[in-house]
C-alpha positions as CSV (number, residue, x, y, z in Angstrom):
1,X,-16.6,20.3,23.0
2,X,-14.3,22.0,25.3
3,X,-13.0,25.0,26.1
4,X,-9.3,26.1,25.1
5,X,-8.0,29.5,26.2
6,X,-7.2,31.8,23.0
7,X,-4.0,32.3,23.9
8,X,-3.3,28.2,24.6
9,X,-5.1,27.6,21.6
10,X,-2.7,29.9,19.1
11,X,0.5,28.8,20.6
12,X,-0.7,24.8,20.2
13,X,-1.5,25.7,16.4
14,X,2.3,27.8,16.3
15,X,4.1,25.1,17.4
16,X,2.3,22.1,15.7
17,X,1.9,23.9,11.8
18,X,4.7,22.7,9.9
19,X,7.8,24.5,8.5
20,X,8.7,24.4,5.2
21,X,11.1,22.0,3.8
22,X,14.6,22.2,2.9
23,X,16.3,20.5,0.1
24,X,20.0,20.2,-0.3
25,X,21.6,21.3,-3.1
26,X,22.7,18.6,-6.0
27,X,26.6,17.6,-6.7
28,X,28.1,19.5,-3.5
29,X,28.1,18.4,0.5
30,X,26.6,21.8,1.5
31,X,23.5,20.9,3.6
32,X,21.6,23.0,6.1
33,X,21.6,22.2,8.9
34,X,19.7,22.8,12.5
35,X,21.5,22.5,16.3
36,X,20.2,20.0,18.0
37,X,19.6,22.9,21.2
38,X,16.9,24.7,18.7
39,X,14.7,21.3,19.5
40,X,15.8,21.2,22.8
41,X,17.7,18.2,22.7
42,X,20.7,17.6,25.4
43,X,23.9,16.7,24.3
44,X,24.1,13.6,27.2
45,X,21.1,11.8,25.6
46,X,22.9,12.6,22.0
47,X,25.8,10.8,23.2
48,X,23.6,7.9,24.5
49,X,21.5,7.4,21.6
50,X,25.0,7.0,19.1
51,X,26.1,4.9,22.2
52,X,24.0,2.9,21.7
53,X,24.0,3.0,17.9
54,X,27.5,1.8,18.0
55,X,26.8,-1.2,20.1
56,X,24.1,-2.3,17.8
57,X,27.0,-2.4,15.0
58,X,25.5,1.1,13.3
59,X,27.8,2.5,10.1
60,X,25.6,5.8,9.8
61,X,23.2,7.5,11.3
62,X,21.7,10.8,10.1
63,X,18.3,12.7,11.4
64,X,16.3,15.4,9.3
65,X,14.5,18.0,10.6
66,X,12.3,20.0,8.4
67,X,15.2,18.8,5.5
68,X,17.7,19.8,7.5
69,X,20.3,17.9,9.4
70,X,20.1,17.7,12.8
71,X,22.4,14.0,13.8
72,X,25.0,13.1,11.9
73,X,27.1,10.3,13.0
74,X,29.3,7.6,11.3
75,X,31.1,4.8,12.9
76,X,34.2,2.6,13.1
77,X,35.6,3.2,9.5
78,X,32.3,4.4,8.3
79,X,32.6,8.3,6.5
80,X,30.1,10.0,4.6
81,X,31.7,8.8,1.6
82,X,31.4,5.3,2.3
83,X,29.1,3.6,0.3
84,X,26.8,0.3,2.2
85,X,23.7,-1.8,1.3
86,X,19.9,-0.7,1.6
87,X,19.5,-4.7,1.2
88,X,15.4,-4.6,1.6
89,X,15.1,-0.9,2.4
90,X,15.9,-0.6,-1.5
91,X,12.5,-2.2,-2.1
92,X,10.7,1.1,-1.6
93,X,12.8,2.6,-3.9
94,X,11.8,0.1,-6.7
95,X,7.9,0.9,-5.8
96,X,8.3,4.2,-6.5
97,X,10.1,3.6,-9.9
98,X,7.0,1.2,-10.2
99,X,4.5,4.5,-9.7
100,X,6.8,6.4,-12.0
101,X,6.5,3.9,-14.9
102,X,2.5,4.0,-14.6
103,X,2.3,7.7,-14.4
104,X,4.6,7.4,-17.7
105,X,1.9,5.0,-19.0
106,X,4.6,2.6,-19.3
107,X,2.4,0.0,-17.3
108,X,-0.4,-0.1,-14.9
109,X,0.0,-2.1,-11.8
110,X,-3.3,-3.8,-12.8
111,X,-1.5,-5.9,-15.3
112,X,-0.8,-9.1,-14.9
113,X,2.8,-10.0,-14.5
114,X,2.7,-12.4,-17.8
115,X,2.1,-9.6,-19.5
116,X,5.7,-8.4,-19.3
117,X,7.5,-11.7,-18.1
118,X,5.8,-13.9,-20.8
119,X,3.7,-17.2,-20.0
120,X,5.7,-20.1,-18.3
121,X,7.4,-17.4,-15.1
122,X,6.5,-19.7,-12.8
123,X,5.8,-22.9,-12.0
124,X,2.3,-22.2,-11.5
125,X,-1.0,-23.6,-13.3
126,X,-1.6,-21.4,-16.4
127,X,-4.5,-20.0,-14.7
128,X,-3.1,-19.0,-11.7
129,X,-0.3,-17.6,-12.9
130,X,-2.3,-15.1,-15.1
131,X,-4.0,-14.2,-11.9
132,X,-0.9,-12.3,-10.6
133,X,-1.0,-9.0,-10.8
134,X,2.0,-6.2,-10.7
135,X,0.3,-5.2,-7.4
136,X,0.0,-8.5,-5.9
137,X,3.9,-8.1,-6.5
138,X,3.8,-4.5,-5.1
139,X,1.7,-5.9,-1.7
140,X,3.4,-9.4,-1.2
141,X,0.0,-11.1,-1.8
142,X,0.9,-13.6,-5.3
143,X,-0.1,-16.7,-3.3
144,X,4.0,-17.9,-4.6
145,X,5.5,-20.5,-2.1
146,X,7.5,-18.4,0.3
147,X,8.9,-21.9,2.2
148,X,10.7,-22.8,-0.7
149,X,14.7,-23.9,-0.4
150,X,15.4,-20.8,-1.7
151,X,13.1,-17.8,-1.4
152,X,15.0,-15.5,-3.0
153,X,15.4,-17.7,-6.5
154,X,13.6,-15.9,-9.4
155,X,13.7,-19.0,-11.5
156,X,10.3,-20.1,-12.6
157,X,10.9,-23.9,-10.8
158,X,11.4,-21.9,-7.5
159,X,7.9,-20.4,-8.2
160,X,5.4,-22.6,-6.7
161,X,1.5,-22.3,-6.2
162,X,0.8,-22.1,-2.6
163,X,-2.5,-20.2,-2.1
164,X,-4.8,-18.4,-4.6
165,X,-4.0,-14.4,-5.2
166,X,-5.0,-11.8,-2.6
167,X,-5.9,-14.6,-0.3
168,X,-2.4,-14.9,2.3
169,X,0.2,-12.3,2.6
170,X,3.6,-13.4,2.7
171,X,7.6,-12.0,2.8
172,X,8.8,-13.5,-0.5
173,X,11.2,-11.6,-2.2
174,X,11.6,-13.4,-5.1
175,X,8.4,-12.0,-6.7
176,X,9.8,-8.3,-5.4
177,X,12.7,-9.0,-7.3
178,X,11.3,-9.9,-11.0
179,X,9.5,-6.4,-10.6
180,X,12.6,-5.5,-12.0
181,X,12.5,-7.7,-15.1
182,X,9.1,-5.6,-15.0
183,X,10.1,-2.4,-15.6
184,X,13.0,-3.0,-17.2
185,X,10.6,-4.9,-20.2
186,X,7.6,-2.3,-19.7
187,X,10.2,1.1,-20.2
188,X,12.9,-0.7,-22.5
189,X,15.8,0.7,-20.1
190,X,17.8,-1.2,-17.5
191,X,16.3,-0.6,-13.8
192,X,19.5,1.4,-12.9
193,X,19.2,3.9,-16.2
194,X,15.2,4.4,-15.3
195,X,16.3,5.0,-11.6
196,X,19.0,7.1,-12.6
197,X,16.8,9.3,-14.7
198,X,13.9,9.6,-12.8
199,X,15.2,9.5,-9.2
200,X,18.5,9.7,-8.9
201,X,19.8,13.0,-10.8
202,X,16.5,15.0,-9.7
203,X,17.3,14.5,-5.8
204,X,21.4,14.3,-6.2
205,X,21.7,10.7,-5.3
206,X,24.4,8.4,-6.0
207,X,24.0,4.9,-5.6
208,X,23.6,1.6,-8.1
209,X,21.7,-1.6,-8.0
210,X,24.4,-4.6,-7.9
211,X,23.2,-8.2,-8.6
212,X,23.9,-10.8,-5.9
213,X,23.0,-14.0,-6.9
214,X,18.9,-13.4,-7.6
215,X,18.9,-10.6,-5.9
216,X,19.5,-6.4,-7.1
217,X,20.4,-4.6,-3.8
218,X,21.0,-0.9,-4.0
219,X,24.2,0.8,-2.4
220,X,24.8,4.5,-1.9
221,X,26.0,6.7,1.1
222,X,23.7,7.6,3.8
223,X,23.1,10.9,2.6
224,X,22.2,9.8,-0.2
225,X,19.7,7.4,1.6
226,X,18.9,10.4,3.2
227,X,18.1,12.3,0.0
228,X,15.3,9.8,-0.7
229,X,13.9,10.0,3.2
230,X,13.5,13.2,2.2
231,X,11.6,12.7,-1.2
232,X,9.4,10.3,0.6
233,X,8.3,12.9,3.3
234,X,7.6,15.3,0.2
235,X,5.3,12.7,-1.4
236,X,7.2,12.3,-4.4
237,X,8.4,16.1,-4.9
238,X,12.0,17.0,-4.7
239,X,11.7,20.9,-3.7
240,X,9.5,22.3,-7.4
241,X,10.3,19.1,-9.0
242,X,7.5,16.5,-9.3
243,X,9.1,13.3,-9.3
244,X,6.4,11.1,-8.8
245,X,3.1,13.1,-9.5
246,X,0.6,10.0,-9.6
247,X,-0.6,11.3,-6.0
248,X,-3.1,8.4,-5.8
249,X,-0.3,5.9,-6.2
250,X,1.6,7.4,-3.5
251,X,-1.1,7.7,-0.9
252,X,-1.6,3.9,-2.0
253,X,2.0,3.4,-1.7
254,X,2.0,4.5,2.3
255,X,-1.0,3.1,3.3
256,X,-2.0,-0.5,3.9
257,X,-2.2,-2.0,0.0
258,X,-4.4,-5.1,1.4
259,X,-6.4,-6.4,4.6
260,X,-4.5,-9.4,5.8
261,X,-1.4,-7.2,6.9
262,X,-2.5,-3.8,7.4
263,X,1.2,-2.7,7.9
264,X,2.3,-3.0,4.9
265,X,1.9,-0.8,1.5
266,X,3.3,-1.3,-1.4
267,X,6.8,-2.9,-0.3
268,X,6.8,-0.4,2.5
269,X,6.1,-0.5,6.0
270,X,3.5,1.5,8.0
271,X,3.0,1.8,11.9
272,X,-0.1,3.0,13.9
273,X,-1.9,-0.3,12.2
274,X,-4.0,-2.3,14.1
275,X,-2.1,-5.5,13.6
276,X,1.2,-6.6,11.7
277,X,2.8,-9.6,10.2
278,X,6.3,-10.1,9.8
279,X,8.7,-11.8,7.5
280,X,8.6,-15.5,7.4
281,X,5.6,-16.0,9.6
282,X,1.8,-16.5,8.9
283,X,1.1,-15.2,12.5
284,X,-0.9,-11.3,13.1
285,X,0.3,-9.6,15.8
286,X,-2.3,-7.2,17.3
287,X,-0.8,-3.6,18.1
288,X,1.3,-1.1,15.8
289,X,4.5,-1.8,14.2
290,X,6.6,0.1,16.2
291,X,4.9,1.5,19.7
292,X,7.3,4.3,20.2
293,X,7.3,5.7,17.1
294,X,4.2,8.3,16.0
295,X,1.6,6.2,14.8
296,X,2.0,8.1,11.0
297,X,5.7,7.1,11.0
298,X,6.0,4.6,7.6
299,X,9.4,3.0,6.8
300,X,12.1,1.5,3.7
301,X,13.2,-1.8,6.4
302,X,16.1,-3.8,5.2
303,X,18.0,-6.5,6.4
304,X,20.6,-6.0,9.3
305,X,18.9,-3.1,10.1
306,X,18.8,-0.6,7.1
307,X,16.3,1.7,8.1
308,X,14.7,5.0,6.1
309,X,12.0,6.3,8.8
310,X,9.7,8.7,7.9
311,X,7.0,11.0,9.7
312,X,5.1,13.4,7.9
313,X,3.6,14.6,11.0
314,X,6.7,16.3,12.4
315,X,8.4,16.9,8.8
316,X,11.4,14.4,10.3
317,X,13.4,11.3,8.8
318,X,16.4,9.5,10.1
319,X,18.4,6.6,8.4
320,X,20.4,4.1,10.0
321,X,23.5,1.7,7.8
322,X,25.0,-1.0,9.5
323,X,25.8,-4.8,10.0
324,X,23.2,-7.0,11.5
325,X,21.8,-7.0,15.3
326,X,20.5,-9.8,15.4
327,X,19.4,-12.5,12.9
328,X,15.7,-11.3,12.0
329,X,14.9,-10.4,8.3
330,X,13.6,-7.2,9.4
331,X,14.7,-6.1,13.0
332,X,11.7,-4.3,13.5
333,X,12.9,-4.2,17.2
334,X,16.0,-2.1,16.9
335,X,13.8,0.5,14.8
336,X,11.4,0.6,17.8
337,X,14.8,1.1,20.4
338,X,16.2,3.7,18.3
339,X,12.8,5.5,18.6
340,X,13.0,5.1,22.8
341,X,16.0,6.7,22.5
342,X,15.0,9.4,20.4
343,X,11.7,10.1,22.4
344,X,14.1,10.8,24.9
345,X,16.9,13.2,23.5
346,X,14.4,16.0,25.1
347,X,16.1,18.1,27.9
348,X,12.8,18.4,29.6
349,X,12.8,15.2,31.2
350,X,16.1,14.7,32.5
351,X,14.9,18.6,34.8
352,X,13.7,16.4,37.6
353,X,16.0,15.3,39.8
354,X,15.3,11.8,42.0
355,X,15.3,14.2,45.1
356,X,12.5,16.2,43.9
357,X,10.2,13.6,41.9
358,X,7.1,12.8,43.8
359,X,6.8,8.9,42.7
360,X,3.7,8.8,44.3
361,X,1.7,10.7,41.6
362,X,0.2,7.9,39.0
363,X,-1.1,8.7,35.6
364,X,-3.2,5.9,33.3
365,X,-4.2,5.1,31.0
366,X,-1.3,5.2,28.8
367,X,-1.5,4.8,25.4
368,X,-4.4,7.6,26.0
369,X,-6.6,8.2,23.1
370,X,-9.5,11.0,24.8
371,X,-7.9,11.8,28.2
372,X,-5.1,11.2,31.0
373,X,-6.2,11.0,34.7
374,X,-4.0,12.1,37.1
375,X,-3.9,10.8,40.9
376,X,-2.0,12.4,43.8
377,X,-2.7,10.3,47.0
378,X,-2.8,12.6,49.7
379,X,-2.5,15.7,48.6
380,X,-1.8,18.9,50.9
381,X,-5.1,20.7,50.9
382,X,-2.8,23.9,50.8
383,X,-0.7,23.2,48.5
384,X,-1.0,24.0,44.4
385,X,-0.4,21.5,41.9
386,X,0.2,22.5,38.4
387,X,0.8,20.1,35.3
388,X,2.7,20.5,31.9
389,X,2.7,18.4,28.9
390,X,5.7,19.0,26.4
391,X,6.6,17.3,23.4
392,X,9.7,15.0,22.4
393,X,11.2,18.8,21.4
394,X,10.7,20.4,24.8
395,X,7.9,22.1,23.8
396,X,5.0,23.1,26.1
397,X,1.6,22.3,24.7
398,X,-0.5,22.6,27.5
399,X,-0.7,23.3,30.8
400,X,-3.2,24.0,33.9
401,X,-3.8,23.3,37.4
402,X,-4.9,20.3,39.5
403,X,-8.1,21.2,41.5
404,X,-8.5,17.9,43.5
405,X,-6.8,15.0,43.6
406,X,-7.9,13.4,40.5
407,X,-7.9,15.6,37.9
408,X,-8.6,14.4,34.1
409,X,-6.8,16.0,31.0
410,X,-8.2,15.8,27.3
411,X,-5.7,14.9,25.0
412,X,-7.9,14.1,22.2
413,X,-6.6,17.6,20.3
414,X,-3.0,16.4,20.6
415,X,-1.2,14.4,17.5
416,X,0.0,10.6,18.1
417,X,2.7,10.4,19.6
418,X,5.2,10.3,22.5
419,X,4.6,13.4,25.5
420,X,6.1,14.2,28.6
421,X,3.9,15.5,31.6
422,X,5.3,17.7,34.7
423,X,3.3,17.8,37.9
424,X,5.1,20.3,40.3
425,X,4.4,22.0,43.8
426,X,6.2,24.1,45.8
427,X,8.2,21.2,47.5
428,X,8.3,18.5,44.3
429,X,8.4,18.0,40.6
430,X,7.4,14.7,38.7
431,X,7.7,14.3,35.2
432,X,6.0,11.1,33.7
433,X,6.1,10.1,29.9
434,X,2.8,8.9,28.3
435,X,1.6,8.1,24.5
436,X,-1.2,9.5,22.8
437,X,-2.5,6.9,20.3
438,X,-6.2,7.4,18.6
């Protein structure tokens, strides 16, 4: 165990305890908001992260701290009044409507589908079609043949037996999308009357589920894809308002729902896994999800890039809306940019000048989970070296001096995520980012 200073130890726990959150008020634009200077931000790497954003074809971008907004940027003909598509980002909405309706005793997730779809919704033997469960639906796992022509066709001759329940994890949104018919035949109401009562008009959210061909995609404007950001970083509370109150469903919901993709929940996306799949491949990738963002971070990922990310860990969610960066299902690398760009809004970093950084001094390993060893080759036996880590705000967390020229730094204490490091002298100042991942 080792030794903190009091005084180290009680400004770590000051700046890492949580604030409380804010909720904005229902049926008026007021919002609170918080200047991007409080965190420490600098308005140059502000400009480059909506830079970027508007190369990657971004419509709106908004960033909560604490409930508050802290970015808020719309592009091209984009306005906060605009309404856009959560295309698959809409899918966590539907689990928690799913949660809802068990806490409600509506259904239990333990059904099978048949129950509420009738015999005959697929294609499937009898047998194995009775095996599906409203959380193999929930986790992607029915065993349904994701390569058909048509993935997204609900009728029962596009649902096709390719492997037995629980046994392969697959993409398929067809299955996601008759979870729908689910509720809609478990509560009696339409999906968008149930969302609209039980969502919607507690948090102040507009938006509707359209059909489009097989599919019910969800459209609002980005606050209000903002407002549920917001509900999911509560866990399901909207200020005193329980929305969803089945607490077991919701830790379930956020965490990884079955073994053969650990990244996924129920139809929601988690990093700091130890391997991921992705959409339309059987292939497991080893690492997290996205490396730059805190390993808590779990997301609502939609097509062409609709994004809900949230991090319980630092009380923040942002949202992007836009048209498509590419052609991937779920363009898990664009969430991952937006977070390199965001792990560098700090004003810390850009303090060293190239004159003054001593690009000599290495640091490893990085990811760190227990420690960071620092090497200075060379150093001037009269000359003091001192080191401080700060977070993505700007903060200092810790600090000390070098006493040779190898000195080792727990880091076991701090949270995952993305940390600057300052090494200075009289003469020279480096500054070296590094990742903390347990």
């Amino acid at each position: 165990m080792k030794f903190i200073p009091i005084v180290s130890l009680l400004v770590f726990i000051q700046l890492t305890s949580k604030a409380q959150l804010y909720f904005p008020p229902s049926g008026t634009t007021t919002w609170d908001t918080i200047a991007p200077s409080n965190l420490g931000w600098c308005q140059n790497k502000i400009d480059s992260l909506y830079d970027f954003l508007n190369s990657k074809n971004s419509k709106a971008f908004i960033l909560l701290k604490d409930g508050k907004i802290v970015l808020e940027k719309y592009f091209g003909t984009h306005t906060p009044s605009s309404v856009w598509y959560w295309a698959s980002a809409g899918k966590t909405l539907t689990a928690m409507a799913v949660g809802i309706a068990q806490q409600e005793s509506y259904l239990n997730i333990h059904d099978t589908t048949s129950s509420y779809l009738g015999n005959g919704w697929t294609s499937m033997p009898l047998s194995q079609e009775q095996k599906i469960t409203i959380k193999h639906q929930l986790s992607m796992t029915t065993g349904l043949d994701d390569g058909v022509p048509d993935p997204y066709c609900t009728l029962s001759s596009c649902l096709v037996y390719k492997a037995d329940t629980a046994s392969r994890w697959a993409y398929h949104n067809a299955p996601y999308t008759l979870l729908d018919s689910v509720i809609e035949m478990a509560t009696g109401q339409t999906l968008n009357a149930y969302v609209t009562q039980k969502i919607k008009t507690p948090t102040g959210m507009d938006g509707l589920f359209i059909p489009s061909g097989y599919n019910n995609t969800f459209y609002s404007t980005a606050r209000s894809m903002a407002r549920y950001g917001l509900l999911l970083l509560n866990k399901g509370v909207w200020n005193t308002t329980p929305i969803l109150t089945d607490t077991a469903y919701f830790h379930a919901m956020t965490n990884s729902s079955q073994s053969l993709n650990p990244s996924y929940g129920y139809l929601t996306w988690l990093n700091g896994k130890s391997s991921y799949m992705i959409p339309q491949s059987q292939l497991s990738f080893t690492g997290p999800l996205n490396p730059h963002a805190p390993s808590d971070m779990f997301a609502a990922m939609g097509k062409n890039a609709q994004f809900i990310d949230v991090v319980p860990s630092q009380n923040l969610v942002w949202i992007r809306m836009g048209d498509a960066p590419d052609s991937s299902q779920v363009p898990f690398l664009l969430n991952d940019a937006i977070w390199e760009k965001i792990n560098q809004l700090s004003c810390f970093p850009i303090a060293v000048s190239e004159q003054q950084s001593d690009k000599n001094i290495t640091l490893f390993p990085n990811p760190a989970k227990q420690f960071i060893q620092l090497q200075i080759p060379n150093p001037i036996a009269t000359t003091l070296y001192k080191y401080s880590i700060h977070d993505v705000f700007g903060r200092s967390i810790l600090s000390g001096t070098m006493h040779s020229s190898n000195t080792t730094i727990e880091v076991d204490d701090l949270e995952n995520g993305v940390y600057f490091i300052e090494v200075s002298s009289d003469e020279k100042r480096s500054c070296m980012k590094f990742i903390v991942q347990h």
